[in-house]
Gaussian input, Z-matrix of N, CA and C with variables (Angstrom, degrees):
# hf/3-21g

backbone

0 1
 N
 C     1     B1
 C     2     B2     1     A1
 N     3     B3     2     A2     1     D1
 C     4     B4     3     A3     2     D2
 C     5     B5     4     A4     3     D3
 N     6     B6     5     A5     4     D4
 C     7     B7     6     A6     5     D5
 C     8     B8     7     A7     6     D6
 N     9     B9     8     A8     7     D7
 C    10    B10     9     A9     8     D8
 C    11    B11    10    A10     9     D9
 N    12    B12    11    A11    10    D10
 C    13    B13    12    A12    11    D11
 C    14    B14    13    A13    12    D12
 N    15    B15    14    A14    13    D13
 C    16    B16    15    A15    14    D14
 C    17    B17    16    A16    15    D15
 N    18    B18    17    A17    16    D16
 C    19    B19    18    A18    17    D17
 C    20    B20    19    A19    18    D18
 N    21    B21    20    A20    19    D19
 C    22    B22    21    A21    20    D20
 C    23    B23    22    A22    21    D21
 N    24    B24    23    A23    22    D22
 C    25    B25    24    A24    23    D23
 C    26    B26    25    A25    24    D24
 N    27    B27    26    A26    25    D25
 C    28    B28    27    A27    26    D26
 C    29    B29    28    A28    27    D27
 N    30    B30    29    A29    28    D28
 C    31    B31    30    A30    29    D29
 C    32    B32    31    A31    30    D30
 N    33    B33    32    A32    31    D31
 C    34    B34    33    A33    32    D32
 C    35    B35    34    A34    33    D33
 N    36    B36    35    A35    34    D34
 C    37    B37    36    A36    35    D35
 C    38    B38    37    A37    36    D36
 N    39    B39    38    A38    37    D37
 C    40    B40    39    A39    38    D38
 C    41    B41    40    A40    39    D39
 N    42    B42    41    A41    40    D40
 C    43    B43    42    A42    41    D41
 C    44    B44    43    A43    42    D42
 N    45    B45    44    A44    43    D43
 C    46    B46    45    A45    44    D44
 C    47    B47    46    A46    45    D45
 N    48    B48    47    A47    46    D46
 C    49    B49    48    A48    47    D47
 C    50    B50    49    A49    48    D48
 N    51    B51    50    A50    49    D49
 C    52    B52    51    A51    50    D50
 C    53    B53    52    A52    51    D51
 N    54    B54    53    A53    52    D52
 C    55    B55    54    A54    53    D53
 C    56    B56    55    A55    54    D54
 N    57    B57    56    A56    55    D55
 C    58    B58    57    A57    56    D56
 C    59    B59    58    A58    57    D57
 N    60    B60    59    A59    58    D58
 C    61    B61    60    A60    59    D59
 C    62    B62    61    A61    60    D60
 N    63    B63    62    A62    61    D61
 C    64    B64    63    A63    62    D62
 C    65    B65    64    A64    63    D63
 N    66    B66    65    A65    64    D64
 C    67    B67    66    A66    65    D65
 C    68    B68    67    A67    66    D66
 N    69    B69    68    A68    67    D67
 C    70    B70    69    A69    68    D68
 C    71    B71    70    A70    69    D69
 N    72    B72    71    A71    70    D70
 C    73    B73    72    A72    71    D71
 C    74    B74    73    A73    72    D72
 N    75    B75    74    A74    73    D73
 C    76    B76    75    A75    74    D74
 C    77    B77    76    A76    75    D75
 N    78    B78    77    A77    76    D76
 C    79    B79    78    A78    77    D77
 C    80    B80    79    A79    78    D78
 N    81    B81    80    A80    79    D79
 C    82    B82    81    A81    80    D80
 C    83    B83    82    A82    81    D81
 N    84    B84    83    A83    82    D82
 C    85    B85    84    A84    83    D83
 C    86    B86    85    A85    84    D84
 N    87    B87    86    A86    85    D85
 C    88    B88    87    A87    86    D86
 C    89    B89    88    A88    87    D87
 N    90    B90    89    A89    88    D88
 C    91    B91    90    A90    89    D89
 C    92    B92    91    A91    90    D90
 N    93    B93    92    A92    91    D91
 C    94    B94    93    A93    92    D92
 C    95    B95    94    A94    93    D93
 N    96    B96    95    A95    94    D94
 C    97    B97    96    A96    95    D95
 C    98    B98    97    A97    96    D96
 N    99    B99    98    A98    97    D97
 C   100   B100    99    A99    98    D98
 C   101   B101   100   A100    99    D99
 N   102   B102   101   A101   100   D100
 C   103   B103   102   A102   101   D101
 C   104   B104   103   A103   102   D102
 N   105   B105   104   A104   103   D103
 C   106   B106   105   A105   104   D104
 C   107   B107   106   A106   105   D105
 N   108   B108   107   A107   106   D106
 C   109   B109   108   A108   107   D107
 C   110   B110   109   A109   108   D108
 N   111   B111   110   A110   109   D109
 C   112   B112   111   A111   110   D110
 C   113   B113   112   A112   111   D111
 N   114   B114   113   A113   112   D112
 C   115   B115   114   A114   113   D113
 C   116   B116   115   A115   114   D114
 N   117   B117   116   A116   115   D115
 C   118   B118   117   A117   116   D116
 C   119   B119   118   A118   117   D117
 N   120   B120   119   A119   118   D118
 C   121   B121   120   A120   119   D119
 C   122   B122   121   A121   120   D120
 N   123   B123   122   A122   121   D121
 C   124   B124   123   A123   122   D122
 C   125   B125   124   A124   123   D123
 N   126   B126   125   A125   124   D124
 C   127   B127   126   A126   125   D125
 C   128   B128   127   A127   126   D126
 N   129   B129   128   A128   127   D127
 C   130   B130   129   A129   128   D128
 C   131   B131   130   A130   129   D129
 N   132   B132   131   A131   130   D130
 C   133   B133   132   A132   131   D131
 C   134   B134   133   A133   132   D132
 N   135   B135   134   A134   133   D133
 C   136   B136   135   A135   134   D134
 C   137   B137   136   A136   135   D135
 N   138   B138   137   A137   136   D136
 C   139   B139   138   A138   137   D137
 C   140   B140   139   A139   138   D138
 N   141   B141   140   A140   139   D139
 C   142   B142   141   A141   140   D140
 C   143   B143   142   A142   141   D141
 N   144   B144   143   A143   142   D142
 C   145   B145   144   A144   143   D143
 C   146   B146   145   A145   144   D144
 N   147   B147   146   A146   145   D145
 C   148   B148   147   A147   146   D146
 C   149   B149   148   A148   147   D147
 N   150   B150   149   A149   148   D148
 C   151   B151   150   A150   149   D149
 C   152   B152   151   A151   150   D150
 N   153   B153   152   A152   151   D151
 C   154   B154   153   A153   152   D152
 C   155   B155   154   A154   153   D153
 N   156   B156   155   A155   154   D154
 C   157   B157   156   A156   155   D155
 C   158   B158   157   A157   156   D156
 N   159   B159   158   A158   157   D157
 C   160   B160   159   A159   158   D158
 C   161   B161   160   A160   159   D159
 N   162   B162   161   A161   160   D160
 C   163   B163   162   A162   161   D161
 C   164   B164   163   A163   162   D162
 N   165   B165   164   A164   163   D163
 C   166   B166   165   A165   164   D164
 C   167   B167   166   A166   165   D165
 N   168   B168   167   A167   166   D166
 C   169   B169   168   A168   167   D167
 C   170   B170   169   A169   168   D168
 N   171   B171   170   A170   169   D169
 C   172   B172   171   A171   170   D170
 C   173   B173   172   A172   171   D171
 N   174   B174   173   A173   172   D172
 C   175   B175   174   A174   173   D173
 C   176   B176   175   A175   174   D174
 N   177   B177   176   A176   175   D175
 C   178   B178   177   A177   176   D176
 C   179   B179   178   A178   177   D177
 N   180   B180   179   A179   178   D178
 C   181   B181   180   A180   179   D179
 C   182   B182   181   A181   180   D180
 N   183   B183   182   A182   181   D181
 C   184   B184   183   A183   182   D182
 C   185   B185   184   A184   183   D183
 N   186   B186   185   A185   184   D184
 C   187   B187   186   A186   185   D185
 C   188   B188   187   A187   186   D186
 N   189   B189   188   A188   187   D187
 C   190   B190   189   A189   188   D188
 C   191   B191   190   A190   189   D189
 N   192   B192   191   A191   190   D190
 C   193   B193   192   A192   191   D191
 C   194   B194   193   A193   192   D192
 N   195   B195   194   A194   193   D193
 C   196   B196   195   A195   194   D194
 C   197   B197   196   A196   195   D195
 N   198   B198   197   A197   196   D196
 C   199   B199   198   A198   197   D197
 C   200   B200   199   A199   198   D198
 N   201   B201   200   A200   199   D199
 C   202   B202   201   A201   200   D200
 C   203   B203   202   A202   201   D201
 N   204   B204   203   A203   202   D202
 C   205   B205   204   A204   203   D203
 C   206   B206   205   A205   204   D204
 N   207   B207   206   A206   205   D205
 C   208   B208   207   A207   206   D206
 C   209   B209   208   A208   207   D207
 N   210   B210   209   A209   208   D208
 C   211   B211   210   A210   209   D209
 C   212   B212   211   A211   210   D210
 N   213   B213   212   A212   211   D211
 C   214   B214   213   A213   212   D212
 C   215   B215   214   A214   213   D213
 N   216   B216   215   A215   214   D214
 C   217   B217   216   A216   215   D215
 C   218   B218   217   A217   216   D216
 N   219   B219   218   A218   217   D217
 C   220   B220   219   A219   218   D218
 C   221   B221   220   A220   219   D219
 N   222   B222   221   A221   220   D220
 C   223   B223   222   A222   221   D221
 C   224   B224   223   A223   222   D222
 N   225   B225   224   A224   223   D223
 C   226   B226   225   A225   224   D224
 C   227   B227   226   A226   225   D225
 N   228   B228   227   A227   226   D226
 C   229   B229   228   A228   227   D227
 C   230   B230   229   A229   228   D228
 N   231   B231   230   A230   229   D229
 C   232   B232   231   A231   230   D230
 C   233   B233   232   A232   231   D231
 N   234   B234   233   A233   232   D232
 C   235   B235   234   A234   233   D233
 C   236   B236   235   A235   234   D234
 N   237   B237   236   A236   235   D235
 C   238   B238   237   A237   236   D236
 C   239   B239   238   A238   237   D237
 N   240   B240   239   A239   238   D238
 C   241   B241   240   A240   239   D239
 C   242   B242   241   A241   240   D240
 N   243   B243   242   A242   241   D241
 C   244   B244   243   A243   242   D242
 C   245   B245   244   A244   243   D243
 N   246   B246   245   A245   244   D244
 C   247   B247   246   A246   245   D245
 C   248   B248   247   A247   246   D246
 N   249   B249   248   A248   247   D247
 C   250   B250   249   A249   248   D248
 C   251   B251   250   A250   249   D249
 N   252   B252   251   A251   250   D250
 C   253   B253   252   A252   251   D251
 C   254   B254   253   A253   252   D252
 N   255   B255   254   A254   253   D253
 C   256   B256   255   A255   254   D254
 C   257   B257   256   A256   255   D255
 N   258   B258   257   A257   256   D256
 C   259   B259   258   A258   257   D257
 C   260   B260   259   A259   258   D258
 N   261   B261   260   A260   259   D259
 C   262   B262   261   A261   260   D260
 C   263   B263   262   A262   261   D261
 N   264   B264   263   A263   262   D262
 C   265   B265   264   A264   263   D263
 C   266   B266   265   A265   264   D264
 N   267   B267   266   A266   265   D265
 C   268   B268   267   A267   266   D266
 C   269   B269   268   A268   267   D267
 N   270   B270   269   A269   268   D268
 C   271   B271   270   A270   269   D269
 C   272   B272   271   A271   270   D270
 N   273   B273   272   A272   271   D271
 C   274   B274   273   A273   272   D272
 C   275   B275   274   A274   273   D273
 N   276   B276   275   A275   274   D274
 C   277   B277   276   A276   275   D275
 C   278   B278   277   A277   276   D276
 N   279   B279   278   A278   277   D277
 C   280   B280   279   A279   278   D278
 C   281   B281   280   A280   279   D279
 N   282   B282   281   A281   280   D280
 C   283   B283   282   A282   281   D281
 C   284   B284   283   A283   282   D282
 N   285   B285   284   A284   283   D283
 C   286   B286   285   A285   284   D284
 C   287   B287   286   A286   285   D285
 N   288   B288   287   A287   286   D286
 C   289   B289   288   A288   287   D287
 C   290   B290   289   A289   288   D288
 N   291   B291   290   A290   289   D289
 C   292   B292   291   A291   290   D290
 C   293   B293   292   A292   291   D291
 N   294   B294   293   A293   292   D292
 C   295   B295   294   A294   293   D293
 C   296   B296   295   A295   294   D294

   B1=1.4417
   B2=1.5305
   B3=1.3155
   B4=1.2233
   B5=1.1350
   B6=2.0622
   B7=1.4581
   B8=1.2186
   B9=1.5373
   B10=1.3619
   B11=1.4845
   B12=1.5203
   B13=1.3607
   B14=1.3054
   B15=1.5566
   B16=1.8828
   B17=1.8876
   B18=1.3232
   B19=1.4477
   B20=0.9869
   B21=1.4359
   B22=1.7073
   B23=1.1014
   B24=1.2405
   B25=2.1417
   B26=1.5868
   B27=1.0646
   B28=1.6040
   B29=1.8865
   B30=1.1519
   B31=1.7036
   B32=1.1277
   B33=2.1573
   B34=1.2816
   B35=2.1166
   B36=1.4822
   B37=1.8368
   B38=1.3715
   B39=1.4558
   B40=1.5908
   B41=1.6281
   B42=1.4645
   B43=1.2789
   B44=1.2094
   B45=1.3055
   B46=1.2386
   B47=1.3486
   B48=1.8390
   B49=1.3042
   B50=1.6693
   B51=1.2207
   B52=1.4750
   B53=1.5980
   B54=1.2314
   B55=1.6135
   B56=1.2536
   B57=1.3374
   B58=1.8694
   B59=1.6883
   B60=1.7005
   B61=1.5225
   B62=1.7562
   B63=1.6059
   B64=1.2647
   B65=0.7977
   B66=1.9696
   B67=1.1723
   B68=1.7420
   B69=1.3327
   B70=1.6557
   B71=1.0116
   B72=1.9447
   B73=1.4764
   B74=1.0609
   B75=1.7742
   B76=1.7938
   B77=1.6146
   B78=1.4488
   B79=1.3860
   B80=1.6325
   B81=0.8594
   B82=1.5589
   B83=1.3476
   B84=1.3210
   B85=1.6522
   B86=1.8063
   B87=1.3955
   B88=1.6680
   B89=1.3090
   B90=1.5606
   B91=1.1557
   B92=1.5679
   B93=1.1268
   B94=1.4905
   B95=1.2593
   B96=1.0608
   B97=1.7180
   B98=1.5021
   B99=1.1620
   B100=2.0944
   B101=1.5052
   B102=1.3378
   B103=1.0580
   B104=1.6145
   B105=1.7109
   B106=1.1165
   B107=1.8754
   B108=1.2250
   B109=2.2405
   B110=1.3272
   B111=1.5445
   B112=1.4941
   B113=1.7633
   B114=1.2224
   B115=1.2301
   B116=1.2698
   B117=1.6275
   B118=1.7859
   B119=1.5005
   B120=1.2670
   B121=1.2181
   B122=1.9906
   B123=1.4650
   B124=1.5853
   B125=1.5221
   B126=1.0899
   B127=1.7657
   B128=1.7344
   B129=1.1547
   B130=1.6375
   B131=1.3776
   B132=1.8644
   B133=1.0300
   B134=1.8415
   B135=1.5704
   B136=1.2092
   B137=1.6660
   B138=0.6262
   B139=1.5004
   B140=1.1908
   B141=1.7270
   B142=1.5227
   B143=1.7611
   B144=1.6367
   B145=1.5607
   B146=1.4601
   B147=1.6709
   B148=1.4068
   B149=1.3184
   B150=1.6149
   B151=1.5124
   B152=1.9569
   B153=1.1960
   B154=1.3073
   B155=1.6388
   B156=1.2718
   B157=1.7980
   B158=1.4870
   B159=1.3347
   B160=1.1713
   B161=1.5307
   B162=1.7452
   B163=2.0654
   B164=1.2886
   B165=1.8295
   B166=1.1606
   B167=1.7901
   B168=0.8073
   B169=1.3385
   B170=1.4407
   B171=0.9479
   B172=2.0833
   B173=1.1608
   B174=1.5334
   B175=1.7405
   B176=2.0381
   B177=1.4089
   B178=1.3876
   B179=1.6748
   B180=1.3877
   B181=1.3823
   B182=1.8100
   B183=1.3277
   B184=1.5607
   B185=1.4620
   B186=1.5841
   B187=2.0185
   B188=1.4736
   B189=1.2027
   B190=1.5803
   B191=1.3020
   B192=1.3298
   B193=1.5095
   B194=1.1699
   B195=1.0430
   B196=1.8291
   B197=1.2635
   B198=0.9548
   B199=1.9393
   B200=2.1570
   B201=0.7391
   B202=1.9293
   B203=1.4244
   B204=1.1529
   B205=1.6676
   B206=1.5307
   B207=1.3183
   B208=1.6106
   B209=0.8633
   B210=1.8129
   B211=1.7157
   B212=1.5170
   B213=0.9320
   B214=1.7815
   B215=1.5463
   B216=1.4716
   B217=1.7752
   B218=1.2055
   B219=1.5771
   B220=1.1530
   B221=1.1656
   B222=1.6501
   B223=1.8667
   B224=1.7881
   B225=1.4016
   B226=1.5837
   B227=1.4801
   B228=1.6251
   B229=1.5883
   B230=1.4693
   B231=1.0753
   B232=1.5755
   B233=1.4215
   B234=1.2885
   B235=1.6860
   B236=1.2069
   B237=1.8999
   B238=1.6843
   B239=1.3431
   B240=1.1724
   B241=1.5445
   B242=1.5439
   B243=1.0103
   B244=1.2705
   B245=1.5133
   B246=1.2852
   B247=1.5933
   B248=1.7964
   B249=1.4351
   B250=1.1607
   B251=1.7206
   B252=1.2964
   B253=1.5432
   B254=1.5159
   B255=1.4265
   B256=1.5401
   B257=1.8589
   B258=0.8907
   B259=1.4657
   B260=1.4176
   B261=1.3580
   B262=1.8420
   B263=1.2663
   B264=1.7569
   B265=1.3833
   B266=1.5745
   B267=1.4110
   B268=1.8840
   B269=1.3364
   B270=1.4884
   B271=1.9988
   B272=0.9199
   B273=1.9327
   B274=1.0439
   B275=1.4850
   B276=1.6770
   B277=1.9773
   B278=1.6693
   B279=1.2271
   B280=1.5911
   B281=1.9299
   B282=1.2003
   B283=1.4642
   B284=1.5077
   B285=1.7091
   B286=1.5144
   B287=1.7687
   B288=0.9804
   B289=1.5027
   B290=1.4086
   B291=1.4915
   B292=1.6082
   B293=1.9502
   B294=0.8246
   B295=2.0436
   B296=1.2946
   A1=111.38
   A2=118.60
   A3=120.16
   A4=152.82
   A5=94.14
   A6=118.39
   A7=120.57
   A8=131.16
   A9=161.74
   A10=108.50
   A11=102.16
   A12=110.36
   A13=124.87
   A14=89.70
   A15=97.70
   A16=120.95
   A17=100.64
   A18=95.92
   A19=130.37
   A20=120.60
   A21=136.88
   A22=103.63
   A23=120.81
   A24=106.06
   A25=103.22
   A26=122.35
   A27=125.89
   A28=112.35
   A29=117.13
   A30=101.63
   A31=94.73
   A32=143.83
   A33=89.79
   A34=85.46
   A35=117.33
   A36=96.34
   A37=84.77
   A38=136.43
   A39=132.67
   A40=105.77
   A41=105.52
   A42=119.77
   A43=105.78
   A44=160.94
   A45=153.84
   A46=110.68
   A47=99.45
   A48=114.97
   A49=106.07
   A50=139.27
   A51=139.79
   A52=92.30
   A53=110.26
   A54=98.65
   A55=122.48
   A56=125.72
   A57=121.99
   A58=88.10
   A59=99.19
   A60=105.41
   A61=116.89
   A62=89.84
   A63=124.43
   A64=136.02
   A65=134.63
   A66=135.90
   A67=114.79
   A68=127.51
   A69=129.42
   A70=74.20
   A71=88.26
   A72=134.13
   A73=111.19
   A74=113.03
   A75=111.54
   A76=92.00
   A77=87.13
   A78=119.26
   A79=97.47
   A80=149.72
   A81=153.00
   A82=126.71
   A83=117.41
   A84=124.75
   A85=85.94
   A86=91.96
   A87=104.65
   A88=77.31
   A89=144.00
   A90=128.97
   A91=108.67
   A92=120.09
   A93=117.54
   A94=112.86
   A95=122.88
   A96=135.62
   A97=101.41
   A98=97.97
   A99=107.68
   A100=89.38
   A101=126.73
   A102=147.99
   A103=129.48
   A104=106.68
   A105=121.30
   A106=100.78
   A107=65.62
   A108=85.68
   A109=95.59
   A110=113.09
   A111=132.22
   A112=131.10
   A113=110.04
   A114=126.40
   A115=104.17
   A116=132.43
   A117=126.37
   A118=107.40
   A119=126.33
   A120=113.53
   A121=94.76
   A122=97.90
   A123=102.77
   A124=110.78
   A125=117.66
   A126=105.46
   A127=95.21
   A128=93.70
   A129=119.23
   A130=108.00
   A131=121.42
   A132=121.72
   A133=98.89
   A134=104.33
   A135=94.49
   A136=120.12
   A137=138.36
   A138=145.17
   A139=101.83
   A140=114.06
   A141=143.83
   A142=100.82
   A143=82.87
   A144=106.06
   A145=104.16
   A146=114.30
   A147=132.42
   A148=100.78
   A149=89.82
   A150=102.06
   A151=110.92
   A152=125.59
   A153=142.56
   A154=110.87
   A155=103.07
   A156=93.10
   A157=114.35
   A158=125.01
   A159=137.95
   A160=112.43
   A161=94.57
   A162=89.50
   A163=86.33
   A164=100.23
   A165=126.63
   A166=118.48
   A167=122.53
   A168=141.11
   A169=102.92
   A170=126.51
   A171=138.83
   A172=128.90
   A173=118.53
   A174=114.23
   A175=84.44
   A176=122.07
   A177=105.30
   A178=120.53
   A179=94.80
   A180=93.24
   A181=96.73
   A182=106.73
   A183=119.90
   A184=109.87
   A185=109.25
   A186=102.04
   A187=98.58
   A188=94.06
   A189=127.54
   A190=111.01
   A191=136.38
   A192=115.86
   A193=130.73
   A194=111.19
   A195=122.60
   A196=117.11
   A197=113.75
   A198=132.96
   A199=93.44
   A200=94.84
   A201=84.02
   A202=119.00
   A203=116.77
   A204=118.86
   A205=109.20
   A206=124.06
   A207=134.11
   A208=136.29
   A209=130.73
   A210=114.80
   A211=102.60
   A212=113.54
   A213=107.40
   A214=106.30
   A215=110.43
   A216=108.62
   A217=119.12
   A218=121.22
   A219=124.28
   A220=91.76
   A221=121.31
   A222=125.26
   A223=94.34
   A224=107.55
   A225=122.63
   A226=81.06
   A227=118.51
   A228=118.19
   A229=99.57
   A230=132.40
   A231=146.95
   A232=107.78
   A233=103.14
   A234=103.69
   A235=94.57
   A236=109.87
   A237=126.61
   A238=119.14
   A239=128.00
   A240=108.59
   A241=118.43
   A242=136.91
   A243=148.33
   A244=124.23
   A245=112.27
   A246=87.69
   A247=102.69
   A248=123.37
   A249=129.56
   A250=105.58
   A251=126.20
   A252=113.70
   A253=82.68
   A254=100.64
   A255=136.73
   A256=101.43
   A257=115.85
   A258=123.32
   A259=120.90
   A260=111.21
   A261=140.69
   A262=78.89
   A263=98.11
   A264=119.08
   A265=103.32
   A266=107.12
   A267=126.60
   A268=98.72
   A269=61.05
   A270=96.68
   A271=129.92
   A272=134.18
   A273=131.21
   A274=119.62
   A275=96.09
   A276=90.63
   A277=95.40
   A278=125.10
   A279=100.26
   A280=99.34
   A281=96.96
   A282=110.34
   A283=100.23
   A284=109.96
   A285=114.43
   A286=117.56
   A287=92.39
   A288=96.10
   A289=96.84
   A290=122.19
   A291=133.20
   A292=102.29
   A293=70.50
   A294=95.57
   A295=106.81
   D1=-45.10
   D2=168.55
   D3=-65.52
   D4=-9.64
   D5=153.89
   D6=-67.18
   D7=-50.45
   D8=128.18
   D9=18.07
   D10=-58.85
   D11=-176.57
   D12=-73.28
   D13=-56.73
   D14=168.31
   D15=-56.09
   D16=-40.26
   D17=168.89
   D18=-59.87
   D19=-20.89
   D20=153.42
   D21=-61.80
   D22=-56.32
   D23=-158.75
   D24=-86.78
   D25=-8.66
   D26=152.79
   D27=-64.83
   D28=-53.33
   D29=-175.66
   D30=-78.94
   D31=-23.35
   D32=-148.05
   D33=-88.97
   D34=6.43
   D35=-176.46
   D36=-102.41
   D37=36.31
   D38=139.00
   D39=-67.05
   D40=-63.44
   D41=-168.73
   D42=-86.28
   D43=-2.50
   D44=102.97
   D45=8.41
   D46=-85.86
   D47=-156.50
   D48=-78.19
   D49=-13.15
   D50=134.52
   D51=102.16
   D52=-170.36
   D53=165.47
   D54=-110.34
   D55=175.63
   D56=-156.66
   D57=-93.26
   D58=139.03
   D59=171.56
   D60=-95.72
   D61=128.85
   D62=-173.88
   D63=-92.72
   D64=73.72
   D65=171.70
   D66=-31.83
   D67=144.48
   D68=171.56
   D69=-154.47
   D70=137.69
   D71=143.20
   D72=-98.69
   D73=125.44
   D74=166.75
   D75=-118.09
   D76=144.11
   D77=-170.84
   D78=-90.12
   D79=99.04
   D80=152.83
   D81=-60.85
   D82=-0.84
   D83=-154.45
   D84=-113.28
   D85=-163.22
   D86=-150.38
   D87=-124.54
   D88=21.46
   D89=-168.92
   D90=-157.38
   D91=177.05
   D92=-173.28
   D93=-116.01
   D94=138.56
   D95=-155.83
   D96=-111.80
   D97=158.07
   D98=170.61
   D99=-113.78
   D100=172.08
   D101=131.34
   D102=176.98
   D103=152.40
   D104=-160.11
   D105=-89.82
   D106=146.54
   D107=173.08
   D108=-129.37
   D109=139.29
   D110=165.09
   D111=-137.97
   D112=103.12
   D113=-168.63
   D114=-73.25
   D115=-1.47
   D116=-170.39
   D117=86.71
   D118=-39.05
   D119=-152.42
   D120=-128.70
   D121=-1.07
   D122=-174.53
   D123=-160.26
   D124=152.54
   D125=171.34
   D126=-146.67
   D127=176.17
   D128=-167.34
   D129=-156.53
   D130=141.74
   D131=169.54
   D132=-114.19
   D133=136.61
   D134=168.63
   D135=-129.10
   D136=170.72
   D137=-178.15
   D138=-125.77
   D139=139.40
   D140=-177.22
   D141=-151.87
   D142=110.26
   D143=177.42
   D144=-83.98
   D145=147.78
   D146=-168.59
   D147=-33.24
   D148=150.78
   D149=159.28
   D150=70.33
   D151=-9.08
   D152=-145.77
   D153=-120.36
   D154=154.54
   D155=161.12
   D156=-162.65
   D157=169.97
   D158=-161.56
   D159=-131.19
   D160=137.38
   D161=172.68
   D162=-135.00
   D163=156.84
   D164=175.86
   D165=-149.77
   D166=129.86
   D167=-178.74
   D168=-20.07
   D169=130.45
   D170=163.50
   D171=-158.05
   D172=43.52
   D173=-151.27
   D174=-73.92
   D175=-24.59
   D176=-175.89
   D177=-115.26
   D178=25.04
   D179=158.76
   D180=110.45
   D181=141.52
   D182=178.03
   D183=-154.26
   D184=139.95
   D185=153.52
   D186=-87.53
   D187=154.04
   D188=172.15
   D189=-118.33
   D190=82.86
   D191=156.38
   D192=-100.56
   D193=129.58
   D194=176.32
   D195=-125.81
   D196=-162.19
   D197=-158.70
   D198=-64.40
   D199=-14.13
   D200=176.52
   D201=-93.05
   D202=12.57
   D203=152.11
   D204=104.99
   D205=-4.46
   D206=173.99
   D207=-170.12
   D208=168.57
   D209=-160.58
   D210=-74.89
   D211=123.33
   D212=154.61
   D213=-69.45
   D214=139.79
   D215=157.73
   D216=-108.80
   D217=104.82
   D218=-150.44
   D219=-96.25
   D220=-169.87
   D221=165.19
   D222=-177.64
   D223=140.38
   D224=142.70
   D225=91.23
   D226=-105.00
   D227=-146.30
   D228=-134.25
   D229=30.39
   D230=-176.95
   D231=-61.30
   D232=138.46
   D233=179.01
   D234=-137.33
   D235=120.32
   D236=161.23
   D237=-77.43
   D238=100.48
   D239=170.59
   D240=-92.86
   D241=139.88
   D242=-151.76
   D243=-142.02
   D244=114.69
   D245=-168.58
   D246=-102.00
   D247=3.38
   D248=177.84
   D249=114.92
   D250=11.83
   D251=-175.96
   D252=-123.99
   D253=173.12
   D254=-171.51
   D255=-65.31
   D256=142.34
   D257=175.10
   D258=-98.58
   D259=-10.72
   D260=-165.63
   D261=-101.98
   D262=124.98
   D263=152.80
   D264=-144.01
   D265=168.61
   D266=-176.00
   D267=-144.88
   D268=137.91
   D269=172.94
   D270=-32.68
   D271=-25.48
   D272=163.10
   D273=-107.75
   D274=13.57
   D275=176.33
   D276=92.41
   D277=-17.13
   D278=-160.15
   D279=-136.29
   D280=131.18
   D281=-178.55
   D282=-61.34
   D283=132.54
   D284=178.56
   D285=-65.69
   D286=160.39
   D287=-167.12
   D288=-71.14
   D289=156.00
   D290=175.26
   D291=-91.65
   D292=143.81
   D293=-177.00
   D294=-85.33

């Protein structure tokens, strides 16, 4: 009986505690990407070789920047797909001139 019990209060702080949310980057390109993740209080660079992708923990929120030109702020179960080009585009097609 007392197995019974514990095997109960084991699934129900399984299902309690739910599962950890997992930012993924899939890499779509023919090439291998860098990119940084930043939690505020820590960062990481990771690399995802072609064709490939990577998850990492964010149930409270992270930037992601990679090869598409700015941080994404991802959270919970977000999926970036990326094929390795810039995600920033303008209105007339043409990057403003630098000052």
């Amino acid at each position: 009986m007392n197995t019974l019990k514990l095997l109960a209060a084991a699934t129900a702080l399984v299902l309690i505690a739910g599962p950890a949310a997992a930012v993924t980057v899939k890499n779509t390109s023919n090439a291998e990407i860098t990119l940084g993740v930043n939690w505020g209080n820590k960062t990481k660079v990771e690399t995802v070789a072609a064709g490939k992708s990577v998850s990492f923990e964010c149930k409270d929120g992270c930037g992601v920047t990679g090869p598409w030109g700015f941080s994404w702020m991802a959270k919970g179960d977000d999926v970036i797909p990326t094929d390795g080009k810039s995600l920033v585009t303008y209105m007339d097609g043409k990057k403003p001139d630098s000052e």
